[in-house]
C-alpha positions in Angstrom: 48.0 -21.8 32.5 45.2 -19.3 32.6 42.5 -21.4 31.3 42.0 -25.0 31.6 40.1 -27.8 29.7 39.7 -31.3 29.6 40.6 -33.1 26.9 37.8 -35.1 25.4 39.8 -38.0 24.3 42.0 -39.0 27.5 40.2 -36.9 30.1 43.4 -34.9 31.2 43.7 -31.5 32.1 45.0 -29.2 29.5 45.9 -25.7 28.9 42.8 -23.9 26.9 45.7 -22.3 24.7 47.1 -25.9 23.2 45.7 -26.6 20.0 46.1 -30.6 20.8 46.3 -32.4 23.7 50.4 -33.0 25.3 49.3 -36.2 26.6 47.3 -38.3 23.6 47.5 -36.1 20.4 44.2 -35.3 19.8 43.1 -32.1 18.7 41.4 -29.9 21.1 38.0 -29.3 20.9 36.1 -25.7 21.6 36.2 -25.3 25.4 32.9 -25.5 27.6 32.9 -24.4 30.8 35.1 -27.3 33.0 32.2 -28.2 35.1 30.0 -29.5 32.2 33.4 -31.1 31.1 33.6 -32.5 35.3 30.4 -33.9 34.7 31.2 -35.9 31.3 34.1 -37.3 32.3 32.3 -38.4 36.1 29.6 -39.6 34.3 31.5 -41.9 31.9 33.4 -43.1 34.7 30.4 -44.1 36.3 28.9 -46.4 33.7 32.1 -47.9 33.1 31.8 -49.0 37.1 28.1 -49.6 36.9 29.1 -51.7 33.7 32.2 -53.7 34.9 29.8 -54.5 38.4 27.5 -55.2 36.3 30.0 -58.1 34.8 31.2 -59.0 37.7 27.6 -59.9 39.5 26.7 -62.2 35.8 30.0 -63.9 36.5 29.6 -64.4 40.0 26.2 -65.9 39.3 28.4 -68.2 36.9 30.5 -69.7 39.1 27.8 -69.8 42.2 25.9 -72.0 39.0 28.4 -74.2 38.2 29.2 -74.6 42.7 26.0 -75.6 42.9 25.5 -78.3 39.7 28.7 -79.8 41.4 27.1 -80.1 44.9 24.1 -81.5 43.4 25.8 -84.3 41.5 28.1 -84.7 44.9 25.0 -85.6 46.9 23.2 -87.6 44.4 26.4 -89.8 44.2 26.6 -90.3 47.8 23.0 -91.1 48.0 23.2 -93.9 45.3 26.3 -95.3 47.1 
């Protein structure tokens, strides 16, 4: 492989000669230099995490919610007892 590119579908390295991609089948796009493809793949893997911690906080939130409701009704039944 003299040349290399990233295929913009699955984000794999690929020869710059191939006319699709070996690993998913799509068809190769014109080749930019590799570190402007470096910095589109980096950067959708970064709001994928940014979006998936993002998730995670709203469902930690949830359950810290739903804790909390059942603590509340704990103590206000042991209060009444």
């Amino acid at each position: 492989m003299d040349k290399v590119s990233i295929c913009h579908s699955c984000g794999r390295t690929i020869d710059s000669a191939f006319p699709y991609c070996p690993w998913c089948g799509a068809a190769a796009e014109t080749v930019s230099p590799l570190t402007e493809q470096f910095d589109e793949v980096f950067n959708r893997l970064e709001s994928m995490q940014k979006e998936h911690a993002q998730t995670r906080i709203v469902r930690m939130e949830t359950a810290l919610g739903e804790i909390e409701r059942e603590l509340s009704l704990m103590l206000s039944g042991s209060h009444t007892a």
